[in-house]
Every structure is written in C-alpha cells, then in structure tokens.
DSSP file (Angstrom, degrees, kcal/mol; ACC not computed):
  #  RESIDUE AA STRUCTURE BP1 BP2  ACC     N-H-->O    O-->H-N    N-H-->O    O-->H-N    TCO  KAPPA ALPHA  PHI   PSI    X-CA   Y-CA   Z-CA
    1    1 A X              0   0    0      0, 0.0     2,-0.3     0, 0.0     0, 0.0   0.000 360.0 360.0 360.0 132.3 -167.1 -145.0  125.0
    2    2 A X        -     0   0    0      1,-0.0     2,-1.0     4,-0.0     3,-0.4  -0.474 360.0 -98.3 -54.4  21.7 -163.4 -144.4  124.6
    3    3 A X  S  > S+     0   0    0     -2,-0.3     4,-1.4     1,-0.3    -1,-0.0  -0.833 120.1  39.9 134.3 -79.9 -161.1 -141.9  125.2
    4    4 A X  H >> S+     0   0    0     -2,-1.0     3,-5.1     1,-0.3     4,-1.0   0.979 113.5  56.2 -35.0 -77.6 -161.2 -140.7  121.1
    5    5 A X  H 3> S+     0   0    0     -3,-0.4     4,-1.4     1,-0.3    -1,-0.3   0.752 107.8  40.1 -56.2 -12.8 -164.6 -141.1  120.8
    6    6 A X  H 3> S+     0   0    0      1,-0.2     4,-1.7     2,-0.2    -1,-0.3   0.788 115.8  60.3-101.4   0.0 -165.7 -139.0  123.5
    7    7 A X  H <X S+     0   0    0     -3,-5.1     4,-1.8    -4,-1.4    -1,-0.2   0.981 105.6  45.0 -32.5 -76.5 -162.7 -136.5  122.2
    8    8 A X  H  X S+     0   0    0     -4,-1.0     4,-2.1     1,-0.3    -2,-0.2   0.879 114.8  50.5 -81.4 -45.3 -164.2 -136.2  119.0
    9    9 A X  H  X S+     0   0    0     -4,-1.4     4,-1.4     2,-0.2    -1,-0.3   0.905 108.1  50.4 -31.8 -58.5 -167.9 -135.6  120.7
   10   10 A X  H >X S+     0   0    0     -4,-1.7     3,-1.1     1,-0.2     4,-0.9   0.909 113.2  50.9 -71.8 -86.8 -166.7 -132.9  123.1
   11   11 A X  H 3X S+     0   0    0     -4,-1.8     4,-1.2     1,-0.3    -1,-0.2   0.387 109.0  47.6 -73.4  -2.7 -165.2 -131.3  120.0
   12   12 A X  H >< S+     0   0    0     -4,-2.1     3,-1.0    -3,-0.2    -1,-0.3   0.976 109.5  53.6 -38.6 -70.6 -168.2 -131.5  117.9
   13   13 A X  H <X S+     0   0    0     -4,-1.4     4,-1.5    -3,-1.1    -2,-0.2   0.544 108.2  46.9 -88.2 -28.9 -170.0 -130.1  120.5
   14   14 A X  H 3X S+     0   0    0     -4,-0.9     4,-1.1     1,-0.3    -1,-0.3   0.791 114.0  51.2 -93.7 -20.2 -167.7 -127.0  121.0
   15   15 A X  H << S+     0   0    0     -4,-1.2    -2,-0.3    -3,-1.0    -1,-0.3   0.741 105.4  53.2 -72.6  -4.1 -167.8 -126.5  117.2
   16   16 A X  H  > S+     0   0    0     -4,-0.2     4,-2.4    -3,-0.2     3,-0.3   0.850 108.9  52.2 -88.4 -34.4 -171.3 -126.7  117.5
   17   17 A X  H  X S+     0   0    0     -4,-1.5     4,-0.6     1,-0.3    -2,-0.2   0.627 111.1  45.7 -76.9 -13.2 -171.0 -123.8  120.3
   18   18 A X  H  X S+     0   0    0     -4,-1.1     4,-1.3     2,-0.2    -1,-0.3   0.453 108.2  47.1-108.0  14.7 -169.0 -121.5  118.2
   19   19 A X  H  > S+     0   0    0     -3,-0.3     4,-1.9     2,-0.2     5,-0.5   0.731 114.8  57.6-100.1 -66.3 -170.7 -121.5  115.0
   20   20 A X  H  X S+     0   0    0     -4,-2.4     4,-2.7     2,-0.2    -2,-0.2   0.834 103.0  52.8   6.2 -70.1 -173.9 -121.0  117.8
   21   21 A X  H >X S+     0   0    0     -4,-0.6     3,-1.2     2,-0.2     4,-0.9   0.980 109.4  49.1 -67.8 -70.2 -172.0 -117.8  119.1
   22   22 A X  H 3X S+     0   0    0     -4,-1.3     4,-2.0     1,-0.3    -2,-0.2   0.953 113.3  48.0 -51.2 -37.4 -171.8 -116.4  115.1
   23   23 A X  H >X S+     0   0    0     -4,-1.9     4,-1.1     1,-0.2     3,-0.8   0.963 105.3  59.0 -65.5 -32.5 -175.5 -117.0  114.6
   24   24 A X  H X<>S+     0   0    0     -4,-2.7     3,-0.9    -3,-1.2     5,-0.5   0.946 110.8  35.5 -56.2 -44.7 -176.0 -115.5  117.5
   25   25 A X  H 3<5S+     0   0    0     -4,-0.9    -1,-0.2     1,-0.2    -2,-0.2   0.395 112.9  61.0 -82.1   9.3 -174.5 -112.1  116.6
   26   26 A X  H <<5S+     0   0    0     -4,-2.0    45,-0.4    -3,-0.8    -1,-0.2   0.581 116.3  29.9-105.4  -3.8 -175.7 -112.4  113.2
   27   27 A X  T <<5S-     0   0    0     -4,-1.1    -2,-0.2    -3,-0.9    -3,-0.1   0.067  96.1-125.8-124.8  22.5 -179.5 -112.5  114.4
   28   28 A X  T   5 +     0   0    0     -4,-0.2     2,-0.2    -5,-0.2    -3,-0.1   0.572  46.9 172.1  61.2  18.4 -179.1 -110.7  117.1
   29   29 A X      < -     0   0    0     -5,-0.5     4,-0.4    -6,-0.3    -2,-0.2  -0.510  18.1-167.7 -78.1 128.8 -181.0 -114.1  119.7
   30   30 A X  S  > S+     0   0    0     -2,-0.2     4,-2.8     2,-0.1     5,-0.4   0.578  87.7  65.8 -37.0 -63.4 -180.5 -113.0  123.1
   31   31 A X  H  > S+     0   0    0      1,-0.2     4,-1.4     2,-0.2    -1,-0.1   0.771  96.4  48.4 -45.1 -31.5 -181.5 -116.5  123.5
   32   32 A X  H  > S+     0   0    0      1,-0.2     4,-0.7     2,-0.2    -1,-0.2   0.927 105.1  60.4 -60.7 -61.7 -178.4 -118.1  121.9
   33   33 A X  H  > S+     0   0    0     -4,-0.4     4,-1.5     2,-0.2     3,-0.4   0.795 106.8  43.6 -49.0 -35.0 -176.2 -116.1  123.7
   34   34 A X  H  < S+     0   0    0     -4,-2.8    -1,-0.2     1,-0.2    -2,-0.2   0.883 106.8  57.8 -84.7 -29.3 -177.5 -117.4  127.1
   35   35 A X  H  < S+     0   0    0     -4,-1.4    -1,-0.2    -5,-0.4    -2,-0.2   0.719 112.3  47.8 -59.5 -26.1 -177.6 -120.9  126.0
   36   36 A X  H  < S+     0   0    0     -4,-0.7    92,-2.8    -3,-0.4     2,-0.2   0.681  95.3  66.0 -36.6 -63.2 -173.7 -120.4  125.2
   37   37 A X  E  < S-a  128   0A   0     -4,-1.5     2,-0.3    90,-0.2    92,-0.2  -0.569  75.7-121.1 -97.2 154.5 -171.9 -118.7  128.0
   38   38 A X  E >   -     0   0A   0     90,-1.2     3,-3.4    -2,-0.2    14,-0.2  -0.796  43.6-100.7 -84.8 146.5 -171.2 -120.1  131.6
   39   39 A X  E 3  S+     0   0A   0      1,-0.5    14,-0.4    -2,-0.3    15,-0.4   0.391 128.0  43.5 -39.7 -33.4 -172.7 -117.8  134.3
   40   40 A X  E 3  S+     0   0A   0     12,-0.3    -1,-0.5    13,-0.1     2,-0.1  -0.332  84.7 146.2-121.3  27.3 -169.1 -116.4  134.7
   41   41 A X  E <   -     0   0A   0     -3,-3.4    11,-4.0    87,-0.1     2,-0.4  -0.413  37.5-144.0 -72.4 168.0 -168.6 -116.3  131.2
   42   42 A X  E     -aB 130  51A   0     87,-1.4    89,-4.3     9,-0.2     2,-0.3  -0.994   6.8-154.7-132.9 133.9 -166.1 -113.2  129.8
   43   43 A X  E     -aB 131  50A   0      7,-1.4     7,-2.0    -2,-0.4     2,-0.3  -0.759  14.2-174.6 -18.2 102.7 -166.3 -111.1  126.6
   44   44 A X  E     +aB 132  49A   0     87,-1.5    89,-1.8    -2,-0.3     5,-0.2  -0.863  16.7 147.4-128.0 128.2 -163.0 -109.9  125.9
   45   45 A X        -     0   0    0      3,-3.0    89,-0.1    -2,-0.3    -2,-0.0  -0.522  59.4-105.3-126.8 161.9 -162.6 -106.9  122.2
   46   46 A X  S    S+     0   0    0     -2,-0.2     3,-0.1     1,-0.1    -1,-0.1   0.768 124.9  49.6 -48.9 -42.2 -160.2 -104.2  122.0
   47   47 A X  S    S+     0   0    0      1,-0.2     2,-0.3    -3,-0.1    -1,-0.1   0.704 117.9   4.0-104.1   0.7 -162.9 -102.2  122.6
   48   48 A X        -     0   0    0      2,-0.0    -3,-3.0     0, 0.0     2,-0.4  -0.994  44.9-135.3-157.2 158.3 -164.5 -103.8  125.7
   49   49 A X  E     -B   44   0A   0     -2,-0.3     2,-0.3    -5,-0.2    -5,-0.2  -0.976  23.3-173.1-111.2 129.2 -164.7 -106.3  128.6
   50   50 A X  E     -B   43   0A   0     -7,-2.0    -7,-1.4    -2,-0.4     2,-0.5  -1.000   4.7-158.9-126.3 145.6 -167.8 -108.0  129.5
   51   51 A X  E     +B   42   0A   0     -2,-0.3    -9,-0.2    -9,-0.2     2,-0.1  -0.922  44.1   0.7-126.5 118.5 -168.5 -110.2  132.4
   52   52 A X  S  > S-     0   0    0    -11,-4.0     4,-1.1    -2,-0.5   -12,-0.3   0.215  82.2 -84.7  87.0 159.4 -171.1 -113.0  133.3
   53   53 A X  H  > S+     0   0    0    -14,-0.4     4,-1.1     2,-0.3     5,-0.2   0.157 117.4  58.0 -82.0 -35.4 -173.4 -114.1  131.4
   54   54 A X  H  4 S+     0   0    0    -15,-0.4    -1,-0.2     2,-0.1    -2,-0.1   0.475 110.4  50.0 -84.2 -18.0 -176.5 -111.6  131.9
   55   55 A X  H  > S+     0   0    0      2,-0.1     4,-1.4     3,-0.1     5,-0.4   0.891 106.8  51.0 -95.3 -43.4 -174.3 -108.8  130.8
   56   56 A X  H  X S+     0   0    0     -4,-1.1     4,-1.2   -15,-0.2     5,-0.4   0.935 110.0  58.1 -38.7 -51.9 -173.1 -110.7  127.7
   57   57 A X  H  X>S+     0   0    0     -4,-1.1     5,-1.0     1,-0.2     4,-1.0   0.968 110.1  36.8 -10.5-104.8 -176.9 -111.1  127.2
   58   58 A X  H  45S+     0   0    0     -5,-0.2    -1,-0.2     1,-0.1    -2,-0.1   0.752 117.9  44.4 -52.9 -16.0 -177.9 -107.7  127.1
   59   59 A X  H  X5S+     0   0    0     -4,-1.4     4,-4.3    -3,-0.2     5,-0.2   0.883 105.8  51.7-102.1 -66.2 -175.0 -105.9  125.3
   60   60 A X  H  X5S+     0   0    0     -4,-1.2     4,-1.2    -5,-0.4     5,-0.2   0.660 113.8  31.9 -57.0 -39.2 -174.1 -107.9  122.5
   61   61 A X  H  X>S+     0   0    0     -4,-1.0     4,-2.3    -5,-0.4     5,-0.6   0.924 122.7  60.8 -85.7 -41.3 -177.1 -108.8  120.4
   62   62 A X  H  ><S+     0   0    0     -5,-1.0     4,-1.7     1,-0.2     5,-0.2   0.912 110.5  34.6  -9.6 -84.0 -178.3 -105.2  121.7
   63   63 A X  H  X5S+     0   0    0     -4,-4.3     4,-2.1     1,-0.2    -1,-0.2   0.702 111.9  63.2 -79.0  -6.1 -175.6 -103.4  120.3
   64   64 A X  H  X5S+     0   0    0     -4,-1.2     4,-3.3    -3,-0.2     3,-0.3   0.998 108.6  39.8 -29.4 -89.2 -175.3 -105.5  117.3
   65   65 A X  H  <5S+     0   0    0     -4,-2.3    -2,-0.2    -5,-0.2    -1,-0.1   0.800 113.3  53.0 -59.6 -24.6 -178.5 -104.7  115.9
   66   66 A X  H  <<S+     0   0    0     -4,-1.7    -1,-0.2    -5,-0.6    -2,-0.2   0.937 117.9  43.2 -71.5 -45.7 -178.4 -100.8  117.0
   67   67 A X  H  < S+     0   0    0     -4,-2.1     2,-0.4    -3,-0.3    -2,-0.2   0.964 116.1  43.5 -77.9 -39.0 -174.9 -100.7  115.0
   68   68 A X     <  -     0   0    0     -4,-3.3    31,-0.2     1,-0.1    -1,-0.2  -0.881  51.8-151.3-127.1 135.1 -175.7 -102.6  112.0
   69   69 A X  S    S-     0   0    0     29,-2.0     2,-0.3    -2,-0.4    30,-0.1   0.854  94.3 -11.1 -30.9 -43.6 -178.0 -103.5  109.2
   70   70 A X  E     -F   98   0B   0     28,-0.6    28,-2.6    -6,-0.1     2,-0.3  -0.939  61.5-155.4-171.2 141.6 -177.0 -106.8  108.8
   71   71 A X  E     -F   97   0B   0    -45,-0.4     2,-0.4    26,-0.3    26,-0.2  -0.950   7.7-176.6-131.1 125.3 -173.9 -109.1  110.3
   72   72 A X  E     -F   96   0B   0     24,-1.4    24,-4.0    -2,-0.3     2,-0.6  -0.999   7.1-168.5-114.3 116.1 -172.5 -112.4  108.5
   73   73 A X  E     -F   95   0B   0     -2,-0.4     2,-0.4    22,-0.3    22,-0.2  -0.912   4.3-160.9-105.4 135.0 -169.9 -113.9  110.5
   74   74 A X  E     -F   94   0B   0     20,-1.1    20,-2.6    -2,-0.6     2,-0.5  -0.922  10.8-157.0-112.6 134.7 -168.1 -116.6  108.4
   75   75 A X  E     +F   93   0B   0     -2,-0.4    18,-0.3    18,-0.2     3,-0.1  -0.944  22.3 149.7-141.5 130.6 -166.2 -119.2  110.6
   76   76 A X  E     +     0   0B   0     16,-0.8    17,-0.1    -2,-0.5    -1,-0.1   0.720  42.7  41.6-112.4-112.3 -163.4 -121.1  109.5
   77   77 A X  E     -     0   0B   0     14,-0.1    15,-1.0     1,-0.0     2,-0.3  -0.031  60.7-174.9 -76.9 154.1 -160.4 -122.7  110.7
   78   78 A X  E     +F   91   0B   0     13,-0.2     2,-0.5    -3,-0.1    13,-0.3  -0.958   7.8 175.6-128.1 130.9 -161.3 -124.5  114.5
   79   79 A X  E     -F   90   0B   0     11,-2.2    11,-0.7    -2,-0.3     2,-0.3  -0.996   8.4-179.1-130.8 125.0 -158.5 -126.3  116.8
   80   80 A X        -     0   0    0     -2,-0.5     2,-0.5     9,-0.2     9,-0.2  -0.808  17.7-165.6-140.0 135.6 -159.5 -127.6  120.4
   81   81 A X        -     0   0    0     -2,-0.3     7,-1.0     2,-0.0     2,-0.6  -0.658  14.5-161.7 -93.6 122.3 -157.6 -129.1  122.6
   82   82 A X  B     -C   87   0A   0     -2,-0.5     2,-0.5     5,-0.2     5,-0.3  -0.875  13.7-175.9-126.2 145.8 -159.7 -130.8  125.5
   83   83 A X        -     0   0    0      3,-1.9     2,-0.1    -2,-0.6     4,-0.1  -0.706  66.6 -69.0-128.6  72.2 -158.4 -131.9  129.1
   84   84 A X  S    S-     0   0    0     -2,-0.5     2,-1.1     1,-0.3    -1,-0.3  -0.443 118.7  -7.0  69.1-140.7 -161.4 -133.7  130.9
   85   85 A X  S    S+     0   0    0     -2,-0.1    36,-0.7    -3,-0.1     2,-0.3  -0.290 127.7  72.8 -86.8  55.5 -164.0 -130.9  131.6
   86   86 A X  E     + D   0 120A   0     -2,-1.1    -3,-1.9    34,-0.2    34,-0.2  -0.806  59.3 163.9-141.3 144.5 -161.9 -128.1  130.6
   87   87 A X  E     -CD  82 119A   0     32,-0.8    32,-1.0    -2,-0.3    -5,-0.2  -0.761  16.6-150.4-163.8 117.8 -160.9 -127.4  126.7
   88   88 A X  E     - D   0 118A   0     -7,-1.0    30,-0.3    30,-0.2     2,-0.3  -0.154  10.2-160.4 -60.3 178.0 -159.5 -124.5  124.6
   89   89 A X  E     - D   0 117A   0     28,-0.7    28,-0.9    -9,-0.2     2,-0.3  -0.964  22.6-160.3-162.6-160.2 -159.7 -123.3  121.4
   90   90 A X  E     +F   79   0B   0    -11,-0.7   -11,-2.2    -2,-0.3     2,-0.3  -0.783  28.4 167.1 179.2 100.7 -158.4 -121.2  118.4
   91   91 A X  E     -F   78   0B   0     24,-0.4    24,-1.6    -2,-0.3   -13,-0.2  -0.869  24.0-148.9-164.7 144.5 -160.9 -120.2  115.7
   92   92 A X  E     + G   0 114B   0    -15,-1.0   -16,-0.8    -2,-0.3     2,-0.3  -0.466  22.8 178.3-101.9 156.3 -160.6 -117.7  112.7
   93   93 A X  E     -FG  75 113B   0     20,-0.8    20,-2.5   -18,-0.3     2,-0.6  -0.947  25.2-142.3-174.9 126.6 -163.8 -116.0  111.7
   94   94 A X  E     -F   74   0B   0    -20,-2.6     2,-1.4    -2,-0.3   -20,-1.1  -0.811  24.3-167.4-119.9 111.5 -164.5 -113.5  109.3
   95   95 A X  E     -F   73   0B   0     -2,-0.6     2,-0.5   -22,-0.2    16,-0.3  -0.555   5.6-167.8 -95.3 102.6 -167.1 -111.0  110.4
   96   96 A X  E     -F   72   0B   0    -24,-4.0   -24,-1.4    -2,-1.4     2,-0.5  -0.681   4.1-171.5-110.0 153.4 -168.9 -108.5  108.4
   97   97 A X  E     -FH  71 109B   0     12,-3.3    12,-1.9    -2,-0.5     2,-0.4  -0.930  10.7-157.0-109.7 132.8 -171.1 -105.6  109.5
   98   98 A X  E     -FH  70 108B   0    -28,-2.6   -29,-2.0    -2,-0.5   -28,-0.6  -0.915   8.8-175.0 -84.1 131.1 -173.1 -103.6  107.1
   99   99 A X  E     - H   0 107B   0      8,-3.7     8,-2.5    -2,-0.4   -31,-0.1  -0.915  34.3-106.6-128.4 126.6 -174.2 -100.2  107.6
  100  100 A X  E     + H   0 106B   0     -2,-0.6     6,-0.3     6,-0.2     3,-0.1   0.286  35.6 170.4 -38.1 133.5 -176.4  -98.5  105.2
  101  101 A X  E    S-     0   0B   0      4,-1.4     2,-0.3     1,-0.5     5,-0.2   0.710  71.9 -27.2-121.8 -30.2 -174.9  -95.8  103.1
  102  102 A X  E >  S- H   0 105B   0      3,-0.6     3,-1.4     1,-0.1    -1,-0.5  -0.975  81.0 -66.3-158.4 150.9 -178.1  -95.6  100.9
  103  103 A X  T 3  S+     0   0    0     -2,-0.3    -1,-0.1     1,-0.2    -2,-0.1   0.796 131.4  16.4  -3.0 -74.8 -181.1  -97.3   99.5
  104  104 A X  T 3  S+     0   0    0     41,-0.1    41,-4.5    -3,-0.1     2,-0.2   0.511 125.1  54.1 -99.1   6.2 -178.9  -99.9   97.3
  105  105 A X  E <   +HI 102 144B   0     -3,-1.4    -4,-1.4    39,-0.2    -3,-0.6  -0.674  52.0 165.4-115.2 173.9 -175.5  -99.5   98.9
  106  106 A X  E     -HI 100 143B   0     37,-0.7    37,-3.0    -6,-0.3     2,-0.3  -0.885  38.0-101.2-171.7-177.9 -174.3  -99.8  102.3
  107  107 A X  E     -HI  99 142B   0     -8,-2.5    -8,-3.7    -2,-0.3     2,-0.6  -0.640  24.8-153.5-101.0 142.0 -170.4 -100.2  104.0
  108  108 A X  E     -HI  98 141B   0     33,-6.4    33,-1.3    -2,-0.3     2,-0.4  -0.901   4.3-164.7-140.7 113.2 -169.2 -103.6  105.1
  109  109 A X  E     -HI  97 140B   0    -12,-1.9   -12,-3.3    -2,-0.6     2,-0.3  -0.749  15.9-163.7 -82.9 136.7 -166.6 -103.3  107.9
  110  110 A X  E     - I   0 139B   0     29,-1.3    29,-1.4    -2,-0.4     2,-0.4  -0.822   5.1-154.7-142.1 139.6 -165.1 -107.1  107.7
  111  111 A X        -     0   0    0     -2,-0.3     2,-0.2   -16,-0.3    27,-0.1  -0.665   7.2-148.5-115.3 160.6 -163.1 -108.0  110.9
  112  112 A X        -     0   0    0     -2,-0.4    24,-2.6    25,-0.2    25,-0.5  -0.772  41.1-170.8-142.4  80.6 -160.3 -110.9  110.1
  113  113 A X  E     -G   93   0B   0    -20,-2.5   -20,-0.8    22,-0.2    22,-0.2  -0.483  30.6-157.7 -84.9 144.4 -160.6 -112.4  113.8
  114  114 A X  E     -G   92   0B   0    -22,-0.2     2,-0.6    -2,-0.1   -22,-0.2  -0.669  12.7-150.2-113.9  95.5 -159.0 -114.9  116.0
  115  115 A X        -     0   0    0    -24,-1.6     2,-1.2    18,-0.1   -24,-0.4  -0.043   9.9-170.2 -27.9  88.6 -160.6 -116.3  118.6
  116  116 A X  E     - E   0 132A   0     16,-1.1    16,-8.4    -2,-0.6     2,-0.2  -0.778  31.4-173.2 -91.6 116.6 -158.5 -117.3  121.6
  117  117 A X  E     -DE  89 131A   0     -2,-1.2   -28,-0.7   -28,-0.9     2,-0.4  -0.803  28.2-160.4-115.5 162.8 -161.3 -119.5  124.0
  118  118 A X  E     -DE  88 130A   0     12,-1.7    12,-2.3   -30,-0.3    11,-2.1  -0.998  21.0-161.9-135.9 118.3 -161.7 -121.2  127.3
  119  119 A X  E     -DE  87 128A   0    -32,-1.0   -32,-0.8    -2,-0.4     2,-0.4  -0.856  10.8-168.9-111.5 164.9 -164.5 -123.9  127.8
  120  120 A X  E     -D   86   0A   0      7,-1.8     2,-0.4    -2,-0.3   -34,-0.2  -0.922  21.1-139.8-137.8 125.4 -165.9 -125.2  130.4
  121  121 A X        -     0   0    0    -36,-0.7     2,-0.5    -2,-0.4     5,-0.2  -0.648  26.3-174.3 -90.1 153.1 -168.2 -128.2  130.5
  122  122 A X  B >  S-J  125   0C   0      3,-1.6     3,-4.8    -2,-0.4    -2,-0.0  -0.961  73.7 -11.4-136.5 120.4 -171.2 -127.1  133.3
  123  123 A X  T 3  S-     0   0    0     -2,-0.5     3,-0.1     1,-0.3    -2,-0.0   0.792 132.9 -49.0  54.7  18.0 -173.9 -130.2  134.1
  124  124 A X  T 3  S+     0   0    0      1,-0.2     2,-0.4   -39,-0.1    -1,-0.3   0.508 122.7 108.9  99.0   2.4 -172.6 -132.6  131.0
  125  125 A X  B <   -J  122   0C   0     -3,-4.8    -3,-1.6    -5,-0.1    -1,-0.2  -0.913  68.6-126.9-126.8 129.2 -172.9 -129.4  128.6
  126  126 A X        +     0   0    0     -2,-0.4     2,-0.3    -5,-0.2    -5,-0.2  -0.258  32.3 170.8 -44.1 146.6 -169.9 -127.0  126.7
  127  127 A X        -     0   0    0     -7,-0.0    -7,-1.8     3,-0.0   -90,-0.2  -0.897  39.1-107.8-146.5 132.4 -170.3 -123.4  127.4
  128  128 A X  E     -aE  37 119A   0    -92,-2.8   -90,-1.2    -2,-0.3    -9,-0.2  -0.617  25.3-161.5 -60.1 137.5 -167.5 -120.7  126.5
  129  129 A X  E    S-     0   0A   0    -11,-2.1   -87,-1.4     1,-0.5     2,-0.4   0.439  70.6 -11.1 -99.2 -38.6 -166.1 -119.8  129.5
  130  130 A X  E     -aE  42 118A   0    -12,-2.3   -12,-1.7   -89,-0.2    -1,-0.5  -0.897  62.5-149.4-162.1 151.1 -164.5 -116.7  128.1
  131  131 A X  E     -aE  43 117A   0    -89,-4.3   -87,-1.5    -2,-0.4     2,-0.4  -0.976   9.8-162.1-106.4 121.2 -164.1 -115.5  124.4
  132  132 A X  E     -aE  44 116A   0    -16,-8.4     2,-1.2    -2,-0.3   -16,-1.1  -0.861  13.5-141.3-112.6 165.0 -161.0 -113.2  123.5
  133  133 A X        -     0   0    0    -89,-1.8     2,-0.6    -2,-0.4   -18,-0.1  -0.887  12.1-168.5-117.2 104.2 -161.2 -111.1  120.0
  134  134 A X        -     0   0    0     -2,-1.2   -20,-0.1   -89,-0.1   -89,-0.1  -0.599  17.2-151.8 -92.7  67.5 -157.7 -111.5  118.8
  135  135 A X        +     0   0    0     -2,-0.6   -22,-0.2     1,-0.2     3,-0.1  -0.324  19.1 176.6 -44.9 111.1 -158.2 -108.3  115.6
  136  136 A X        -     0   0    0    -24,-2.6     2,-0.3     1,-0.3    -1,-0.2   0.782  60.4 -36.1 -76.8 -36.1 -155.7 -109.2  112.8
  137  137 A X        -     0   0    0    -25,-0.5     2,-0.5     2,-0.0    -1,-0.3  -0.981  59.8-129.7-177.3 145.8 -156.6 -106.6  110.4
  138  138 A X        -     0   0    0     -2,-0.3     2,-0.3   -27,-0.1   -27,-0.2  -0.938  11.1-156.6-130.0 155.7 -160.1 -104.7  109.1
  139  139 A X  E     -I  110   0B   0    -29,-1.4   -29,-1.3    -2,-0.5     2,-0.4  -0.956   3.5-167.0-125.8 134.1 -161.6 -104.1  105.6
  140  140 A X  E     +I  109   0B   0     -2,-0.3     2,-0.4   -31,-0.2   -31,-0.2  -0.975  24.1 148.1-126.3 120.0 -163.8 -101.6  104.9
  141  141 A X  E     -I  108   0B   0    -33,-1.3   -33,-6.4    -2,-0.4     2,-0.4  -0.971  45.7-110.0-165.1 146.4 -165.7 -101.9  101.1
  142  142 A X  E     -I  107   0B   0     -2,-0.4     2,-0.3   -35,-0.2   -35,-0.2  -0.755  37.5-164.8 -97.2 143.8 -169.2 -100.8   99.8
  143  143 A X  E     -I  106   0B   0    -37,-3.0   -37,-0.7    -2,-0.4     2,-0.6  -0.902  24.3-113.4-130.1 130.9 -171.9 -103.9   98.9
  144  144 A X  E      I  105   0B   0     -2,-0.3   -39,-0.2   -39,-0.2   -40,-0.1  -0.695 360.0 360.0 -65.5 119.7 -174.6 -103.9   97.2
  145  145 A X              0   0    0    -41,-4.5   -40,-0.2    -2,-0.6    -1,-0.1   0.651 360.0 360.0-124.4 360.0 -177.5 -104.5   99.1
C-alpha cells in the first residue's frame, strides 16, 4: 500500500473514532469510551481534567446520563494531519443536552465545540490520545420533546 492510501485509511479510521466518541456520549456506552481512549488518554473541558482511560470510563457516560435527558452531538467539519503513528486533529461538533423542563418541553443547552486532538496508533489501532474541548459559544432554547 502506498503512502496516500494508507493516509486516507488512518484518516478514515480516526473519523471513524470521533464520530465513536459522540455516540458514545450520546448513549451513554461505557463500552465505546474504552474502546476509544489510550490507557493514558486525557479529557480536557473548561470545567474539568480527566486522565487515563478508566477514569474517562467512569465519569463521562456517568455524568452524561445523570445531567441529561437526552444528548445529540452533531459532528462536522474534520481535518487530520498524520505523521507515522502519531496524528492530530481539528473537529467542530455541535452538542446538545436536554433537560426536562416539563412533560412536553425540556431546555437544550447546545455547545458550538472545537475539538483540538492527539492520536496515537496502540497495536495497529487509532485511539485519542487526549481530547481538548475548545467552547466557542453556548445556546440555550426550549424543544419540544
């Protein structure tokens, strides 16, 4: 295989691993999440740092599903640059949380994200090596649910 092709394969593979990472917080799979991260992978929000891969585990889909009815994360633009087993990336995501306000209503906090990433390929397979949550701006609006 060539040089391209195995380009355009590793970056399949890491779009395959972040749209992976939104399904993960949008169903709240423990399992997803570990299949994701490297062992030393890092978390990094505004509002927290997490580190390795069993703490990512445990917090995230946790406190997902504790905070919210329902999470859609929508993910759009992806750029990655890859250097042998090492690769970055740069992808915008729009994430919404619902929380119930009533029977037919509830509030949907929308994040306008950029992902700044770090991969690492582990045993022939991508795994985010650390995720940072770059916040551009939030929206806050009532939904019909």
């Amino acid at each position: 295989m060539s040089g391209t092709e195995t380009t355009i394969a590793d970056k399949q593979e890491l779009a395959e691993l972040v749209l992976n990472y939104a399904r993960g917080c949008d169903t709240q799979d423990p399992e997803i999440f570990k299949a994701i991260f490297a062992e030393d992978g890092v978390i990094e929000s505004p509002q927290a740092t997490m580190v390795g891969r069993d703490q990512i585990v445990d917090v995230v889909p946790r406190m997902l599903g504790e905070m919210y009815l329902r999470c859609m994360h929508f993910v759009g633009n992806m750029l990655f640059d890859v250097k042998g087993d090492t690769a970055t990336g740069e992808v915008y995501c729009l994430a919404h949380h619902l929380t119930r306000e009533s029977d037919s209503q509830a509030s949907d906090f929308i994040m306008s994200i950029k992902y700044a990433d770090a991969f690492r390929r582990v045993d022939g397979r991508w795994l985010i090596a650390r995720r940072r949550l770059n916040l551009g701006w939030t929206e806050t609006r009532t939904v019909q649910i």
